[in-house]
C-alpha positions in Angstrom: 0.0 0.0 0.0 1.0 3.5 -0.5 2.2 5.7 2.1 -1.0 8.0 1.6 -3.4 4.7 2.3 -2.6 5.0 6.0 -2.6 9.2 6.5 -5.8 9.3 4.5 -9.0 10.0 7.3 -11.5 9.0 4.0 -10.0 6.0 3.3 -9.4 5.2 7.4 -13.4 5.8 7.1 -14.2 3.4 4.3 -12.4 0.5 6.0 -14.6 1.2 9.1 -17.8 0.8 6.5 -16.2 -1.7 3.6 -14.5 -4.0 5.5 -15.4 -4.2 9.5 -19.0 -4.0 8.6 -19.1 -6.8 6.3 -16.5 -9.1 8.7 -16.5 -10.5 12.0 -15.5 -9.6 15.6 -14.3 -11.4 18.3 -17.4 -11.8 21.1 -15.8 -13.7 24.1 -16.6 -16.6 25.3 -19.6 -19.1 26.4 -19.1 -18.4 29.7 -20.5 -14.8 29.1 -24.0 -16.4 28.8 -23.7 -20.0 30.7 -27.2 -19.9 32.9 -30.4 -20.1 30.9 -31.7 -16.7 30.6 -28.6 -14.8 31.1 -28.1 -11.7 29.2 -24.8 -10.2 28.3 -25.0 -6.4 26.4 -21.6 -5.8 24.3 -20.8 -3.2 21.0 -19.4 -4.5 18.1 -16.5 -3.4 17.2 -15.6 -0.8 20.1 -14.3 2.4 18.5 -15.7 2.2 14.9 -19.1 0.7 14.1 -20.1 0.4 18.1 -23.7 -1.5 17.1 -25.6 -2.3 20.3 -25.9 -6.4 20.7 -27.3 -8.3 23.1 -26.1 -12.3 23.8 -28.4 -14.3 25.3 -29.2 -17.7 26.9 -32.5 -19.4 26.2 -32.2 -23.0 27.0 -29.2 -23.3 26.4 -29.7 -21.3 23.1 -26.8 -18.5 22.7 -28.4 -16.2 20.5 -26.8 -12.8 19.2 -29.9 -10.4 18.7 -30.1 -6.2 19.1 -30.1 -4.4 22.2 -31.9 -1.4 20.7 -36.0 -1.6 21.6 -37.5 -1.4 18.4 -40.7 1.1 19.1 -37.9 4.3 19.5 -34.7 3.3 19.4 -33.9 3.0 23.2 -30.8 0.7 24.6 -32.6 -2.1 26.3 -30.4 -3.1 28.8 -27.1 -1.7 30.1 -25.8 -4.3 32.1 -25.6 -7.9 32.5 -28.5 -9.2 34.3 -30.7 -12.4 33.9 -34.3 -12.7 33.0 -36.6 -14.4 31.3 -37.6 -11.8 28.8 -36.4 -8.4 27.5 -38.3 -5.3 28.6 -37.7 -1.9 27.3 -37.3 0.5 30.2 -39.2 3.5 28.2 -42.4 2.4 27.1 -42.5 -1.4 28.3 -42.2 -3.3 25.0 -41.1 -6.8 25.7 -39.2 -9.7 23.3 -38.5 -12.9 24.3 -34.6 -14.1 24.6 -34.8 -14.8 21.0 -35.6 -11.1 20.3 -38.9 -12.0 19.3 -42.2 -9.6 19.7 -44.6 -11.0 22.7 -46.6 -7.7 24.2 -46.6 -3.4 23.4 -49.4 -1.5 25.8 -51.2 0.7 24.5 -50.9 -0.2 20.9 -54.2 -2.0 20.4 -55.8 0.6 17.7 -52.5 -0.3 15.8 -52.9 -1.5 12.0 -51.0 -4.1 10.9 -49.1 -5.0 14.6 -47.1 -6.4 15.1 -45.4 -6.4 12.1 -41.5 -8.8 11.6 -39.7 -5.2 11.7 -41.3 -4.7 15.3 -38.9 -8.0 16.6 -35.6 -7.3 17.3 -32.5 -8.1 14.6 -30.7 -11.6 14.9 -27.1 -11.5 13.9 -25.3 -13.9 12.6 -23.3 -15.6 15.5 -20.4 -18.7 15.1 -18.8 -20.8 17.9 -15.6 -22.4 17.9 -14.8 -24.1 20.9 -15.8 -21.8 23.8 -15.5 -18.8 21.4 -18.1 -16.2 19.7 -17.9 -14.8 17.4 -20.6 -12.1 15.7 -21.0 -10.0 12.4 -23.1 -7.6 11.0 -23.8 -9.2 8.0 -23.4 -13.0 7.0 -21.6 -11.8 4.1 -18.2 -13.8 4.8 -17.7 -17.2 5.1 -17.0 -17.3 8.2 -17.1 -21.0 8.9 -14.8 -21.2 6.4 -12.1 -19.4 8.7 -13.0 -21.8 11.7 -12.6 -25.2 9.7 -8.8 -24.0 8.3 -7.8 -23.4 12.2 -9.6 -26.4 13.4 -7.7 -28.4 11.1 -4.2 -27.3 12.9 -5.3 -26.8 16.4 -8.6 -29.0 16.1 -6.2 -31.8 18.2 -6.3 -29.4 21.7 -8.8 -29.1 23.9 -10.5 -26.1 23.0 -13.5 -26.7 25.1 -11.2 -27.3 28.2 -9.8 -23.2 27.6 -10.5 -21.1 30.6 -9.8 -17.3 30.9 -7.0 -16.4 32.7 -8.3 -12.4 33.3 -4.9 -11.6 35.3 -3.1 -12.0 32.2 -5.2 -10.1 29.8 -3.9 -6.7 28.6 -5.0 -3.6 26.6 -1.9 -1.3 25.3 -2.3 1.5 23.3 -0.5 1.9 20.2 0.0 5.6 18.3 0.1 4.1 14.9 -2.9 2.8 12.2 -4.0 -0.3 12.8 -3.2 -2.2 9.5 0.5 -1.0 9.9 0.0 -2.9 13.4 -1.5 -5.8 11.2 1.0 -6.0 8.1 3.8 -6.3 11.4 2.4 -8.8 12.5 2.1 -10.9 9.2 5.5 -11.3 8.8 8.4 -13.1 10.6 11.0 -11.3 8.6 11.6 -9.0 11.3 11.9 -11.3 14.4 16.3 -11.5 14.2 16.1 -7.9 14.0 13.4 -7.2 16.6 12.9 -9.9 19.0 16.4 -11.4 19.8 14.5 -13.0 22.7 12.0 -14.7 20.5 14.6 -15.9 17.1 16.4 -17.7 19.8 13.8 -20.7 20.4 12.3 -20.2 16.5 14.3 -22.1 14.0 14.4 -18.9 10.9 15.0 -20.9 8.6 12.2 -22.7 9.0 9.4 -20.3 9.4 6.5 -20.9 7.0 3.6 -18.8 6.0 0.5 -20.3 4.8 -2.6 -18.8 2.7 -6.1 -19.4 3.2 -9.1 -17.4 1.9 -10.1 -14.8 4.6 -7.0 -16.0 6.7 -3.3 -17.2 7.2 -1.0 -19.3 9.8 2.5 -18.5 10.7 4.0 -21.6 11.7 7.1 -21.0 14.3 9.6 -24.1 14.2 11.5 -24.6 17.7 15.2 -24.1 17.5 16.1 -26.5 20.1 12.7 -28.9 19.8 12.0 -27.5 23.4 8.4 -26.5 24.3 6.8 -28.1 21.0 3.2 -29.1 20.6 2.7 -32.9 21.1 1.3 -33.8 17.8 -1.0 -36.9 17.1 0.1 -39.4 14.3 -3.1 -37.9 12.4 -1.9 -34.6 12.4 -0.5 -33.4 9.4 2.6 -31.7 10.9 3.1 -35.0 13.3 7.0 -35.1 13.3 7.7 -31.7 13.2 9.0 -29.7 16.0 6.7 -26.7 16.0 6.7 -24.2 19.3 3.6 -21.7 18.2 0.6 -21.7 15.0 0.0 -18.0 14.4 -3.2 -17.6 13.1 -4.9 -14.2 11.5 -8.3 -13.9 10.8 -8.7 -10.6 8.5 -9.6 -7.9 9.3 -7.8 -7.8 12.9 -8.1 -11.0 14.9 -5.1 -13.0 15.9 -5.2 -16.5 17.3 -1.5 -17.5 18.7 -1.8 -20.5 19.9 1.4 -22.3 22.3 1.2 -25.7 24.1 0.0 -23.8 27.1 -2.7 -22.6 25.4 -4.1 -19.6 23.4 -3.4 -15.3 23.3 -6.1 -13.8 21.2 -4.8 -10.5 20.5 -8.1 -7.8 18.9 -7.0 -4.9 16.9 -9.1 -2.5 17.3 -9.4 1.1 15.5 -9.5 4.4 17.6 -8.2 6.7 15.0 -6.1 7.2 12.3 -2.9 7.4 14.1 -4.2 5.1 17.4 -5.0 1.5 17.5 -6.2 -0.3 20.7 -4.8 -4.0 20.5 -6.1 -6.2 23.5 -4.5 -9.7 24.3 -7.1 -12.2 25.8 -5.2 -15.1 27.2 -6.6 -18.5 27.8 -4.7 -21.6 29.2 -5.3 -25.4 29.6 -1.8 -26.3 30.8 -0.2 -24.6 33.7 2.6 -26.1 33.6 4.1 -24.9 30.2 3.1 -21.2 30.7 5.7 -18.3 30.5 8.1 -21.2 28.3 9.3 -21.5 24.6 8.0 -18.9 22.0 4.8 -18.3 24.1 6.8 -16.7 26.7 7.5 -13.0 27.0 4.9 -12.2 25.3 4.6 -8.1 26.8 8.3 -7.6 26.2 7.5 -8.7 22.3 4.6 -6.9 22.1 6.9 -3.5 23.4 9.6 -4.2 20.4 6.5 -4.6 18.0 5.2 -1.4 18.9 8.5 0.2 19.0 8.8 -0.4 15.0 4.8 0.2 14.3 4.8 3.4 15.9 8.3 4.1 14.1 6.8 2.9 10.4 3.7 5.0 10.7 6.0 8.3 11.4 7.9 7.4 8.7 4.7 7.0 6.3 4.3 11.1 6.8 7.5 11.2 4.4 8.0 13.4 1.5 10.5 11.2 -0.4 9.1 8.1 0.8 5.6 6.3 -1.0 5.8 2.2 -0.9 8.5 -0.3 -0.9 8.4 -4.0 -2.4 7.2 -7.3 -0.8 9.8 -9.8 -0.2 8.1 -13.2 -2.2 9.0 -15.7 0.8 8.8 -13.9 3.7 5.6 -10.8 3.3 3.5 -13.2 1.9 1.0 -12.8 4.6 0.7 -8.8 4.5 0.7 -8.7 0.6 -2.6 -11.8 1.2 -3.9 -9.1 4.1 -3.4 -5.9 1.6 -5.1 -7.5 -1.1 -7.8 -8.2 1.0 -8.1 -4.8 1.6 -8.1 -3.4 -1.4 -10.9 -6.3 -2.8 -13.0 -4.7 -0.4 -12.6 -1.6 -0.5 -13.4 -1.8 -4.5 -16.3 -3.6 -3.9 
């Protein structure tokens, strides 16, 4: 991309619209709604789009549905709570957990009520494992996404994944968030940023791999020390492999280590300020803080280090877009195509 792709406020504006509109977001997790008739209020997408949802529990149904009362617009609930139905505070119209119409006073002389506009909007909502995941529109195959992953990481015990909330982390980053996105796509620059890091990753083994709406970074151990234990089924079984590094585009990163799993969101503030939050989940203890899953703030300070550096430098005069190296920047020429399909379409 051109330097002027990331200064530009319209075009920062038409990804907000072209491409997180008509993508998917990270949710959380099933344990957000685990009791029947629990209701959990969330925005999508935090800085850009904000939409008002609602998850909720009926029967052990997790549905994703609007959190904006349908008579005048008002939020329906502001915190988590649980109940059996949904009751707007401002004139008493009521769904059911499905977002579905059931009672309006005073509407009786009404013609034509209620009418399918008058429930509330279902979203389209995918699980994988113990994570949600919504969208505005079903207008990516998302599924598609989920079976590529399940197919390298389907062997752990997703389901068996629990929060660990004391090593979760928001940082704030003064740079645009694909510049935070095309770093991350790339291994080229872990000898020259992360000395800590190309020590237990074998270089000259690192491996990109394209999928559709998504790639995976494969990191090699250098010493075959803190590796994944493979089953004979698996197609990498006999390789030596420390971390799967998976993007889902536009800005969702699955990492996963034998410990477990850092989901690291990008999120959009501003043209020049990107909030990235890491979400960390583990199933083994016992393996935590070792091999290329370890020091995982320390990397993320070196990343944002050379982010916050590239996106000063794309205010140049001289300077307007480089070249893509064809073995190692295959992932952020796959992400900036992406881009640029939908923001043409």
């Amino acid at each position: 991309m051109p330097s002027s792709f990331y200064r530009s406020k319209e075009v920062y504006e038409e990804l907000i619209e072209k491409v997180f509109a008509k993508t998917w977001q990270f949710v959380g997790d099933t344990s957000m709604v685990s009791l029947d008739q629990q209701i959990q209020p969330f925005n999508f997408l935090e800085f850009g789009l904000e939409e008002p949802m609602l998850l909720t529990n009926d029967q052990g149904n997790i549905s994703c549905i609007s959190n904006v009362c349908t008579h005048r617009g008002n939020i329906l609930c502001h915190d988590p709570c649980k109940s059996r139905q949904i009751t707007c505070a401002y004139h008493g119209r009521r769904f059911n957990l499905k977002g579905e119409f059931q009672h309006m006073p005073q509407f009786k002389e009404a013609v034509d009520f209620p009418r399918s506009e008058d429930h509330l909007h279902r979203f389209p909502l995918k699980q994988w494992g113990p994570w949600l995941f919504a969208g505005l529109k079903d207008s990516m195959d998302f599924q598609a996404v989920i079976d590529e992953m399940d197919r390298k990481v389907g062997f752990l015990p997703l389901n068996e994944f629990k929060e660990d909330k004391s090593r979760n982390k928001d940082y704030l980053v003064n740079t645009h968030w694909a510049l935070y996105c095309d770093n991350y796509l790339e291994g080229f620059h872990i000898p020259f940023v992360h000395a800590g890091l190309n020590e237990v990753l074998d270089y000259g083994k690192y491996e990109t791999q394209l999928f559709k709406h998504c790639n995976l970074q494969v990191g090699h151990s250098s010493g075959g020390e803190h590796v994944f234990d493979l089953p004979k089924t698996h197609e990498d079984y006999g390789k030596q492999i420390s971390a799967y590094y998976f993007w889902v585009f536009p800005n969702m990163m699955f990492n996963f280590y034998p410990w477990g799993c850092s989901i690291n969101v990008v999120k959009p503030i501003a043209l020049n300020r990107t909030k990235v939050s890491f979400i960390t989940y583990v199933y083994d203890e016992s393996k935590l803080d070792t091999g290329a899953g370890a020091a995982l703030d320390k990397v993320e300070r070196e990343d944002e280090f050379v982010v916050e550096g590239v996106y000063k430098g794309m205010s140049s005069r001289v300077y307007q877009t480089g070249r893509f190296s064809p073995k190692m920047e295959k992932g952020v020429h796959h992400f900036q195509g992406l881009l640029a399909e939908f923001l043409a379409s």
